[in-house]
C-alpha positions in Angstrom: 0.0 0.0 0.0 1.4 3.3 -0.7 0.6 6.4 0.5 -0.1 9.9 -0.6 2.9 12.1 -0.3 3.0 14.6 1.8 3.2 18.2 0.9 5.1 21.0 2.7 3.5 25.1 3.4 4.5 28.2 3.7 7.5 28.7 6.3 6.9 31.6 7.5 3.2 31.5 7.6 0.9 31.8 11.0 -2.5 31.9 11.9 -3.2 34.7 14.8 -5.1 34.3 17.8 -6.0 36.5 20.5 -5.0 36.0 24.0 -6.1 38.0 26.9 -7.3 40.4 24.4 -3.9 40.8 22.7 -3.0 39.2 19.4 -0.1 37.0 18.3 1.0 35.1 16.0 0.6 31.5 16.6 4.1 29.8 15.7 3.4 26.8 16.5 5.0 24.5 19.7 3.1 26.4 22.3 5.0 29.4 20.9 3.3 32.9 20.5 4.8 36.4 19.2 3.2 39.7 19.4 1.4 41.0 16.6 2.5 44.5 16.2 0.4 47.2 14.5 -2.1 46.6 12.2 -0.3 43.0 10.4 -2.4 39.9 10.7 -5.3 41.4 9.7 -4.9 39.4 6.6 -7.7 37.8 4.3 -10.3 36.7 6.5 -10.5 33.2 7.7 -6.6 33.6 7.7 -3.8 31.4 6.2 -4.9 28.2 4.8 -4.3 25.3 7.2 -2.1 23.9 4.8 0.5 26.6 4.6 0.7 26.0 8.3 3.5 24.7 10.7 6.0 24.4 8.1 9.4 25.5 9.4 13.1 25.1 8.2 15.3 22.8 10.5 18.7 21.8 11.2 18.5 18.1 12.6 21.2 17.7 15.7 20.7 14.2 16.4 18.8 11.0 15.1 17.8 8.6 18.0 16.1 6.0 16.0 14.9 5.3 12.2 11.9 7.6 12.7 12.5 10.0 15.8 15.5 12.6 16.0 16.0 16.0 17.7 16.3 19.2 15.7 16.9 23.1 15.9 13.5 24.8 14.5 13.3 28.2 12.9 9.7 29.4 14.0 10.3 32.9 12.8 10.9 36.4 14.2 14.5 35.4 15.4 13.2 32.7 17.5 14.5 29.1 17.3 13.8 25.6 19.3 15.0 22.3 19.8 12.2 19.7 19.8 12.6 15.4 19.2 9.9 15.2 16.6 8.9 11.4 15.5 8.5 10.7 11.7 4.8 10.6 10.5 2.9 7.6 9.9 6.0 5.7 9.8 7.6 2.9 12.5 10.6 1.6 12.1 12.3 -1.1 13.6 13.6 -0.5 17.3 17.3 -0.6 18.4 19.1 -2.6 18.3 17.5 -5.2 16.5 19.9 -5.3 13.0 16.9 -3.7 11.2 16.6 -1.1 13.7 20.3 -0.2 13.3 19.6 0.0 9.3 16.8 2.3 9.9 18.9 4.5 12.0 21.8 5.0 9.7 19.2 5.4 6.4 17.8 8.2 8.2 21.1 9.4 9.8 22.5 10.0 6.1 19.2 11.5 4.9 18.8 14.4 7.5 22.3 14.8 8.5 25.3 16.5 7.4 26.3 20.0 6.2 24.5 22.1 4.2 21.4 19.9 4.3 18.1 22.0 3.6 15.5 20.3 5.4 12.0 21.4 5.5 9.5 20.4 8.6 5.9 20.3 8.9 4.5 19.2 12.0 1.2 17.7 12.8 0.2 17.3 16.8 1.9 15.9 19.7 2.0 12.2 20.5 1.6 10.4 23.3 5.5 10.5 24.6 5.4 14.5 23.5 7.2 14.1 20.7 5.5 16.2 17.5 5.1 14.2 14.6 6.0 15.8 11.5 6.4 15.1 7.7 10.1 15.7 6.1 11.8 16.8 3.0 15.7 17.3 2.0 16.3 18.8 -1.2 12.6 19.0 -1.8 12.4 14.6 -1.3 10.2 13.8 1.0 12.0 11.6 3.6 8.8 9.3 4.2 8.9 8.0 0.9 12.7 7.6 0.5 12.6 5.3 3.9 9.4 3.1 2.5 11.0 2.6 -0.6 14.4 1.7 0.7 12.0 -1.1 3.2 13.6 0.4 6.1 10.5 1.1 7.6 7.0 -0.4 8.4 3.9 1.2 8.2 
């Protein structure tokens, strides 16, 4: 069975909501910044929900073949650190010999210099990781690691 792939937003792209009367600008992550002035007063209904949560990234450290820790750049100057978990993908756990494949596939995928790699996150799960979708180089990483059989479904 194969899946739809994914596709990435906007970076740079937020929806605004109001807080305590104030507005900001939702960044995503539990992160808010302060709309100043009259901006956000965009199109109504806002951004699409598509063009959302999309965010350039610099990954720091793979754990596993579908979890690994990256610097995010939300915008405005403000970047975090998260361990986000690979979308609708499982792969084989350490440090079974599969597991160890998966690991090093998505090592070489995500890491390494001058690697442009492109988030777009999706909620939490249950051990607070944020799942998110990923492309390098405009491949999406999902698809590279199904087709390779690295990972299960």
């Amino acid at each position: 069975m194969t899946r739809a792939p994914a596709r990435p937003g906007k970076p740079g792209t937020y929806g605004v909501v109001a807080i305590k009367g104030r507005r900001y600008y939702d960044l995503g992550f539990s992160t808010y910044y302060p709309v100043q002035g009259k901006a956000g007063r965009g199109k109504k209904g806002g951004p699409a929900e598509e063009d959302l949560y999309t965010y350039h990234a610099e990954v720091t450290r793979v754990v596993d073949g579908d979890s690994f820790y990256a610097h995010i750049a939300l915008g405005f100057g403000i970047v975090l650190e998260a361990r986000l978990r690979l979308r609708a993908l499982n792969a084989d756990e350490l440090p079974t010999r599969a597991g160890i494949r998966a690991k090093k596939a998505l090592e070489g995928l995500l890491t390494g210099r001058r690697k442009q790699v492109l988030i777009k996150t999706a909620k939490s799960d249950q051990y607070g990781r944020y799942l998110a979708d990923v492309w390098v180089g405009g491949k999406d990483i999902t698809t590279e690691l199904l087709q390779a059989g690295l990972t299960l479904r």
